[in-house]
C-alpha positions as CSV (number, residue, x, y, z in Angstrom):
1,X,-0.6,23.8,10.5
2,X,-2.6,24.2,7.1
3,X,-5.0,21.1,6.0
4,X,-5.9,19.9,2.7
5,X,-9.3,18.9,2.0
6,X,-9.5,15.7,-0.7
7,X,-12.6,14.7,-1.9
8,X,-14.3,11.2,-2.1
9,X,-16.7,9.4,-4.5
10,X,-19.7,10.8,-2.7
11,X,-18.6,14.4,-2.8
12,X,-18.0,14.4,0.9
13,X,-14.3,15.3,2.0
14,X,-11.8,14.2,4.5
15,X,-9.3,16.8,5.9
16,X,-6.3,15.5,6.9
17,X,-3.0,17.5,8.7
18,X,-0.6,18.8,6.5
19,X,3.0,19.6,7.0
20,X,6.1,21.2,4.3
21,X,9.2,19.5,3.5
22,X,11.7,20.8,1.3
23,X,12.2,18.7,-1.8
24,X,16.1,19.5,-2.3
25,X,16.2,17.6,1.4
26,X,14.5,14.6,0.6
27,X,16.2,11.3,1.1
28,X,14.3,9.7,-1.7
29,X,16.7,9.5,-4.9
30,X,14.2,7.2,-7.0
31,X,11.5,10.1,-6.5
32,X,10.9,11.9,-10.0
33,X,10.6,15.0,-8.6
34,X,13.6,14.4,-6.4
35,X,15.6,13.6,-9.6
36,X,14.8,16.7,-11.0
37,X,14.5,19.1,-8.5
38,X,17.8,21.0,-9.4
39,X,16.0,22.4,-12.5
40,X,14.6,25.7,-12.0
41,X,11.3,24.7,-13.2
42,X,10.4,21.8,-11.2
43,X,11.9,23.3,-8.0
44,X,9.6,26.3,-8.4
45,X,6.7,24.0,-8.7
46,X,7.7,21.9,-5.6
47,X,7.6,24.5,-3.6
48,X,3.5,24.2,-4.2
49,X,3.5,20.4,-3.1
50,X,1.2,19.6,0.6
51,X,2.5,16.7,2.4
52,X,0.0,14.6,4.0
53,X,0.3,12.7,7.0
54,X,-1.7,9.1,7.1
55,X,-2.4,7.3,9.6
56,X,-2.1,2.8,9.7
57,X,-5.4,1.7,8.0
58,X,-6.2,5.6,6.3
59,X,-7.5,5.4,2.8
60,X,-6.0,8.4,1.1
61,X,-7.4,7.3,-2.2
62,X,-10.7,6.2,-3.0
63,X,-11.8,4.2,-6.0
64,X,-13.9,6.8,-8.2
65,X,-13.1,9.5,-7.1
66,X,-12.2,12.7,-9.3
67,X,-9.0,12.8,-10.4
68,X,-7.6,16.0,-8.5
69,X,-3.3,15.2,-8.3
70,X,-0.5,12.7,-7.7
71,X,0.6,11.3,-4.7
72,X,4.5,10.5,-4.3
73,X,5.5,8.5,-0.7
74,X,8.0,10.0,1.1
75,X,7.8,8.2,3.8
76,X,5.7,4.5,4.6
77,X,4.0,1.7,2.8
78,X,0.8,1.5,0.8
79,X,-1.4,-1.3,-1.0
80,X,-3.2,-0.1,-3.7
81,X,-6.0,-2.2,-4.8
82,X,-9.1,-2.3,-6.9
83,X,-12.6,-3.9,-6.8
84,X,-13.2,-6.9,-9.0
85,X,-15.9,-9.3,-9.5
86,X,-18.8,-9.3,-6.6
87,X,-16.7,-6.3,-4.6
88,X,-13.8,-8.7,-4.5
89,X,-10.4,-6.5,-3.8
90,X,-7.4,-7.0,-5.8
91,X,-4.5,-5.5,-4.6
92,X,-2.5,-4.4,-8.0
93,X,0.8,-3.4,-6.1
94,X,2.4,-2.2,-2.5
95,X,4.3,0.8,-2.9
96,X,7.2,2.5,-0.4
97,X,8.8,5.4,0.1
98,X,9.8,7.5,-3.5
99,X,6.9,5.9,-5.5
100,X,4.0,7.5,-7.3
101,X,0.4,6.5,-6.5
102,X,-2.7,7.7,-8.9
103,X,-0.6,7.9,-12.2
104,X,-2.6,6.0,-13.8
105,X,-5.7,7.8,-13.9
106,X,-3.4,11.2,-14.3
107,X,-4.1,12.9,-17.3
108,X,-6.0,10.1,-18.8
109,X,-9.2,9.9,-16.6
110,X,-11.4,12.1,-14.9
111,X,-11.7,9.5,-12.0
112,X,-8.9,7.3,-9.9
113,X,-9.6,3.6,-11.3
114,X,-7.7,2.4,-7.3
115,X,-7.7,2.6,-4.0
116,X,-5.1,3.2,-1.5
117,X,-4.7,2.7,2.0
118,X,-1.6,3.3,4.3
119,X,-0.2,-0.1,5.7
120,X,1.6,1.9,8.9
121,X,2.3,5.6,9.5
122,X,3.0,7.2,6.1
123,X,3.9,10.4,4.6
124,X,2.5,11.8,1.3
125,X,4.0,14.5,-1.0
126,X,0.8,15.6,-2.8
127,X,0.5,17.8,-5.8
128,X,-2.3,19.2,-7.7
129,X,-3.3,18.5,-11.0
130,X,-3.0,21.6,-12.8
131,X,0.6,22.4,-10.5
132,X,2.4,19.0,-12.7
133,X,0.6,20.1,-16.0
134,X,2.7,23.4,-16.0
135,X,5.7,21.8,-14.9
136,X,5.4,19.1,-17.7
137,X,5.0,21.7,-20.4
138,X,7.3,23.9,-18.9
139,X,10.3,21.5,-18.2
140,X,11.2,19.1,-21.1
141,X,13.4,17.0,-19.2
142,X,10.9,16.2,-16.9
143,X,8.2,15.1,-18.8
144,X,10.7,13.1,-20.7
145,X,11.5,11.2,-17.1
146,X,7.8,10.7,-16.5
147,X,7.0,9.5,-19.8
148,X,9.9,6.7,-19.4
149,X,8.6,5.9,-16.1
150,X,5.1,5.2,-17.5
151,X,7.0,3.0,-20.0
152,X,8.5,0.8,-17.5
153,X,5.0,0.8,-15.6
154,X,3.7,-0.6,-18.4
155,X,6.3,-3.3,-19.4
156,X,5.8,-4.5,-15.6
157,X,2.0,-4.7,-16.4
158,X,2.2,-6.9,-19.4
159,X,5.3,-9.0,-17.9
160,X,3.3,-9.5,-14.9
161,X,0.2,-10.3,-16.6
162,X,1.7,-12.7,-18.6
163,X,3.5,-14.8,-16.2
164,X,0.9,-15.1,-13.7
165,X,-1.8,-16.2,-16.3
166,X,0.7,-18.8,-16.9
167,X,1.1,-19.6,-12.8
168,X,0.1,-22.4,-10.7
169,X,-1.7,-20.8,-7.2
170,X,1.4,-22.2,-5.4
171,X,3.6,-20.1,-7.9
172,X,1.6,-17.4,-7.2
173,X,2.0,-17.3,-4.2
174,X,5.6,-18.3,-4.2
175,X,6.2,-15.1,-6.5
176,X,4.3,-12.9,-4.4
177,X,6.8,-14.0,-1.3
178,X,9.5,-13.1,-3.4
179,X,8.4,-10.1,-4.6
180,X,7.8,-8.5,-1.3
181,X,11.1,-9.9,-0.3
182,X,12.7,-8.0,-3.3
183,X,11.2,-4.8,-2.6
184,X,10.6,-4.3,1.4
185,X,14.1,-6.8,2.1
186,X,14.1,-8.7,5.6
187,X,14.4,-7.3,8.5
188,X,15.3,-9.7,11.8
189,X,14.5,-12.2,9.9
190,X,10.9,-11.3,8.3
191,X,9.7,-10.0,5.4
192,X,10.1,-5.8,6.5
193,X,6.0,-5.8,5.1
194,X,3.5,-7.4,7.9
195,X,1.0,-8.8,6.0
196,X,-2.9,-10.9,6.2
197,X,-3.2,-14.1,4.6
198,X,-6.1,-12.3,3.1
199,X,-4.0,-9.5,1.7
200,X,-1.2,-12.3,0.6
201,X,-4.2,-13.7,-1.3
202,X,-5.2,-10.3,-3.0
203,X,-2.4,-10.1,-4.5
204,X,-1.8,-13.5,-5.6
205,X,-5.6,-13.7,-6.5
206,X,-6.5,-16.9,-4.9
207,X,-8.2,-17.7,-1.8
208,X,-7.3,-17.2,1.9
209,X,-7.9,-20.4,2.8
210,X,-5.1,-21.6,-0.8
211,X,-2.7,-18.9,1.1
212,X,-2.9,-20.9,4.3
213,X,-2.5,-24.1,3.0
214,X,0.4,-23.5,0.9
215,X,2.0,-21.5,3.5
216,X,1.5,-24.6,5.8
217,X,3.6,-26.8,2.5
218,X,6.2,-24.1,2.4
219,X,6.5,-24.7,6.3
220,X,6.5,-28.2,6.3
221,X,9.6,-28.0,3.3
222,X,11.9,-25.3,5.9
223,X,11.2,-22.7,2.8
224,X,9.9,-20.1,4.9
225,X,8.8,-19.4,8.4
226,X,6.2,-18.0,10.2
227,X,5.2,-15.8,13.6
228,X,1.5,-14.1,13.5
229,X,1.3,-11.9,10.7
230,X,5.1,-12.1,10.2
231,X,6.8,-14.2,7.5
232,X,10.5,-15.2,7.2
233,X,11.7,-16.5,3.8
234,X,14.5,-18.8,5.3
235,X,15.8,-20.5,1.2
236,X,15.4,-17.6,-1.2
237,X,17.0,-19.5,-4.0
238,X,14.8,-22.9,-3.5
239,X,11.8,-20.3,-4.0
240,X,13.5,-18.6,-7.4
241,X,14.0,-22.3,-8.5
242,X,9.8,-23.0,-8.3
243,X,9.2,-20.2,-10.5
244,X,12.6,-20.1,-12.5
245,X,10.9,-21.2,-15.5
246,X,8.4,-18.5,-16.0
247,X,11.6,-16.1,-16.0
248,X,9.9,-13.3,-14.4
249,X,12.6,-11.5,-12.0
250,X,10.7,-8.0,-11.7
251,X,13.0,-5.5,-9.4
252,X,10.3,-4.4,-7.8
């Protein structure tokens, strides 16, 4: 089994196990390089890809560290964060299977601005730096693909930013119920994303203790339920309606 070796903020390194999946046999339609795999170009180049296999808990990403490839989920969920004010963690997004993570700093930076960690057993399609540059000159139709998913990326950025500067913390949190709802769906009844009131708070940015409390309201009004870690949104609409107003309906 071959290993791939990525390095950390500290120049140390973490090794993880590595296995090979063909790309023209990956279930994962929204993946760009799944999209496009048919040209002759990109499937050349995805033959050079190293999936990476994480472990619940693993960071695969660490905030400043050099800026070395992309990483597309093929398989699992992942919060990616970064450190605010006084080492406080944000998380900016949780991303599943046939999304990109470290695009941002790709091309732009010389170090990852985020984090990522795996929320459960996940599987990570990784490709190098200089392996996408010569794809993206080489293959017009990609690069065209990328550049209008960086477009969207940033539309959801400003939308986002906009609405939630204009949020009350119970919105907030409302929206963030919703939008986990939207993206991970329910499954037996819970949210298919186990979450800690703390990490329900990172996103909404507001306080664990706010998370709690609200969660308790929610409760009390038979909005949503609650077991452990695991949430149950039980009137999806009656949550659209508290937040109706900012219009902010984000897919994902």
């Amino acid at each position: 089994m071959n290993t791939l070796t990525v390095h950390t903020r500290n120049a140390s390194s973490k090794r993880y196990n590595v296995l090979k999946t063909a790309c023209e046999s990956c279930l994962n339609a929204n993946c760009l390089i799944n999209r496009n795999v048919s040209s002759e170009q990109v499937a050349l180049f995805s033959n050079e890809k190293t999936e990476i296999t994480c472990k619940k808990g693993q960071q695969f990403i660490i905030e400043g560290a050099p800026v070395n490839g992309l990483f597309f989920i093929l398989k699992g969920k992942v919060k990616v964060y970064r450190t605010g004010i006084h080492g406080k963690e944000q998380i900016v997004r949780f991303a599943k299977e046939g999304e990109i993570i470290g695009h941002r700093g790709f091309g732009t930076e010389e170090y990852y601005s985020i984090g990522a960690i795996a929320l459960e057993h996940t599987e990570l399609c990784y490709f190098s730096k200089d392996t996408l540059q010569k794809a993206l000159k080489s293959n017009a139709s990609f690069a065209y693909d990328l550049m209008l998913f960086y477009a969207d990326e940033l539309n959801r950025s400003e939308a986002k930013v906009k609405s939630i500067s204009q949020m009350t913390v119970r919105e907030r949190v409302v929206d963030t119920l919703l939008y986990i709802n939207r993206k991970f769906k329910d499954q037996n009844g819970f949210l298919n994303l186990a979450l800690s009131r703390r990490e329900y708070a990172d996103y909404a940015g507001t306080t664990e203790e706010q998370v709690i409390r609200i969660f308790s309201s929610l409760k009390k009004e038979n909005l949503i339920h609650t077991k452990g870690k695991k949430v149950g949104i039980i009137n999806v609409d009656l949550l659209k309606r508290e937040i109706s107003e900012h219009n902010f309906y984000l897919d994902l």
